[in-house]
N, C-alpha and C positions, 0 to 999 in steps of 0.2 A: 948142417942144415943148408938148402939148397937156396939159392937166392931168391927164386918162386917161392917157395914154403914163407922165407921171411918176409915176403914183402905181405902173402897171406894172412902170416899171424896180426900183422900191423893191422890190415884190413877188417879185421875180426874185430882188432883192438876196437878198432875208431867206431865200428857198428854199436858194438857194446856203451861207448862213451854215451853215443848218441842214444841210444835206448835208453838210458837211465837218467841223461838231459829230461830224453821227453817225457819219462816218467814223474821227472820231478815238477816239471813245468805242469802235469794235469797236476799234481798234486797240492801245489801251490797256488791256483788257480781255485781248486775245487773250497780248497779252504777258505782262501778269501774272500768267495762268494759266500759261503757259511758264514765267517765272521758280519760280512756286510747285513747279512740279515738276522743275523742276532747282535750286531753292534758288541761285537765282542774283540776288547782293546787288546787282551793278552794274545790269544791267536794272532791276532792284526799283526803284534809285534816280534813274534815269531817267526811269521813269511819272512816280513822284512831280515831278522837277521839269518835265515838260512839261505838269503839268497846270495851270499859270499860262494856256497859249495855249487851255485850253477856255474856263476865265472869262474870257477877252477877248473871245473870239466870242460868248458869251451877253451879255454889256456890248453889243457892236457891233449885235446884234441889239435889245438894249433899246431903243437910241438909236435905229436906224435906224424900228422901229415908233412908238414915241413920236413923232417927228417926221411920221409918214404920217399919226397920226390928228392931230396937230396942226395940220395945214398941209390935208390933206384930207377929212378932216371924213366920213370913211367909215360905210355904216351896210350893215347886213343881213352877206351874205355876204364882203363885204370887209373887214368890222368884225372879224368874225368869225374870218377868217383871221388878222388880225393880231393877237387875243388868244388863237392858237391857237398861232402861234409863238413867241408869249410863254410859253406853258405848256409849251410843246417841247424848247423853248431850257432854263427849268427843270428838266426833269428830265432831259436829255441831261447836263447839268452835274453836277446830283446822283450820275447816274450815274458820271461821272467821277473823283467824288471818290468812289463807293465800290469801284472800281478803283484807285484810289489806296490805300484801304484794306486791299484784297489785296495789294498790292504793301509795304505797313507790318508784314503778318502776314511777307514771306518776310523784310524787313531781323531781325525779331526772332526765325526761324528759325534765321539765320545762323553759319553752322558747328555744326549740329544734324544727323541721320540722320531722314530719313522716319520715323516709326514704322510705315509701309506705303507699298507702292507706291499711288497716287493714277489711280484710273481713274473713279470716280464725279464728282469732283467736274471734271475737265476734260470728261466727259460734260454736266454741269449748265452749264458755261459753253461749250458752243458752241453749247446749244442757246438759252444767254441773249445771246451775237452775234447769232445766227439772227434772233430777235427784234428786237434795235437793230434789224438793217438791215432787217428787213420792216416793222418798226411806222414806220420814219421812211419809207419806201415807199410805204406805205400813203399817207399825210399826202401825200407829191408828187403822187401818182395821183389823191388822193380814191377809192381804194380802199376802200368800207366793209368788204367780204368778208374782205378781207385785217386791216382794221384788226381785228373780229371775231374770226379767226385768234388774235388773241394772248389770249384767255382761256382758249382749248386747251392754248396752248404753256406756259400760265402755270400749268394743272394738274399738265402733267408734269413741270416744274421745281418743282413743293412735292411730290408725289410724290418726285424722288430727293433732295429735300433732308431729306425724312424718312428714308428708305431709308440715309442718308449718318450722319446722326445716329443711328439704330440702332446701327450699324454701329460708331460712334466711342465709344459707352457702353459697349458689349461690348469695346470694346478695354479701354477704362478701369476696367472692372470686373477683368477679367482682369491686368490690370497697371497699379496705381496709380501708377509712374512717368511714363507714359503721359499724364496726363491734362492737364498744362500744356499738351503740343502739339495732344493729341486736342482739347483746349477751342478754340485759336486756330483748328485747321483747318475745327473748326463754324464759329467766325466767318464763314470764306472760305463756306460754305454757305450764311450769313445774308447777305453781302455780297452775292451772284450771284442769292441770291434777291428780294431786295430793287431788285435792277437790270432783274431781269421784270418784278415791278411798277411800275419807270418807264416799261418798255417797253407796260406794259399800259394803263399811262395817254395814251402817244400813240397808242395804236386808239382810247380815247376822246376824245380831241381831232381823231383825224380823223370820229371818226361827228357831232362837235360842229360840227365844219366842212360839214359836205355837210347834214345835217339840222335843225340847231340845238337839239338838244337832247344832251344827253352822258349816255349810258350808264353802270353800273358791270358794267367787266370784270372788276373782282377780284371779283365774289359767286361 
């Protein structure tokens, strides 16, 4: 095998790592928004422990990158990709664990009533899925348009996170019992928004891949 080929298959490697990151990260994500609105302890605590299998893929990815610039001594656009994956692998992980975080707000729900039925904030998290899988899309395709994309998507997820937060004061104001849960379910708003911004970070590692320069998508 020729030393292009190998450094190829690595390169494959690391794509694939990352696509099944970001599959897991919608996945764990998607669920916990479902647990959140059916206050459901057992899922809840399920994210929580599969998310051991996202830090191993981001480990896997470390190691597999480390050993390409080591062994192949890559520069320019190859260099580039692989300190891109390294930044991807990052926040898809982070991501992770702040999915894990929603999924800690419904265990400490548990055997509580909604103080309202929840239509905003499962609006705010499909549209922060949306996201995962278009920003990590972006990055396979070398997609900038799309990478781009996500500091649109990124307004209208702080948009209903405000909207959300409005919304949970005026409960709290109106009834001071209220406001233990009304406080944690902001969390869940601060969690989901905060998971846009990771997503907004891989647009800019993909414009940082195709251009060499990295943008800021959150201004």
């Amino acid at each position: 095998m020729t030393v292009r080929r190998e450094f190829d298959r690595g390169l494959q490697e690391m794509q694939m790592l990352l696509g099944e990151m970001g599959g897991r990260v919608e996945k764990a994500l998607a669920n916990a928004t479902d647990a959140l609105v059916s206050l459901n302890a057992i899922k809840a605590q399920r994210i929580v422990k599969e998310d051991l299998e996202l830090n191993q893929l981001e480990e896997r990815i470390t190691e597999l990158g480390s050993k390409l610039i080591a062994t192949q001594q890559p520069v320019a656009k190859d260099l580039r990709r692989i300190l891109a994956a390294f930044k991807i692998s990052s926040d898809l992980e982070r991501m992770g664990d702040l999915s894990v975080d929603v999924a800690k707000v419904v265990l400490r729900l548990e055997g509580q009533t909604l103080i309202k039925p929840l239509i905003d904030l499962p609006r705010m998290s499909e549209t922060v899925r949306m996201m995962i899988a278009e920003s990590v899309q972006s990055y396979m395709d070398e997609n900038v348009d799309l990478a781009y994309k996500m500091s649109k998507d990124d307004d209208l997820v702080d948009a209903l996170y405000s909207q959300i937060i409005r919304e949970l004061l005026t409960i709290m104001v109106e009834d001071p019992k209220t406001i233990p849960q009304a406080t944690l379910l902001s969390f869940v708003g601060r969690y989901y928004e905060r998971i846009a911004d990771h997503a907004t970070n891989i647009g800019e590692s993909t414009v940082y891949l195709v251009t060499g320069t990295r943008p800021d998508l959150n201004a």
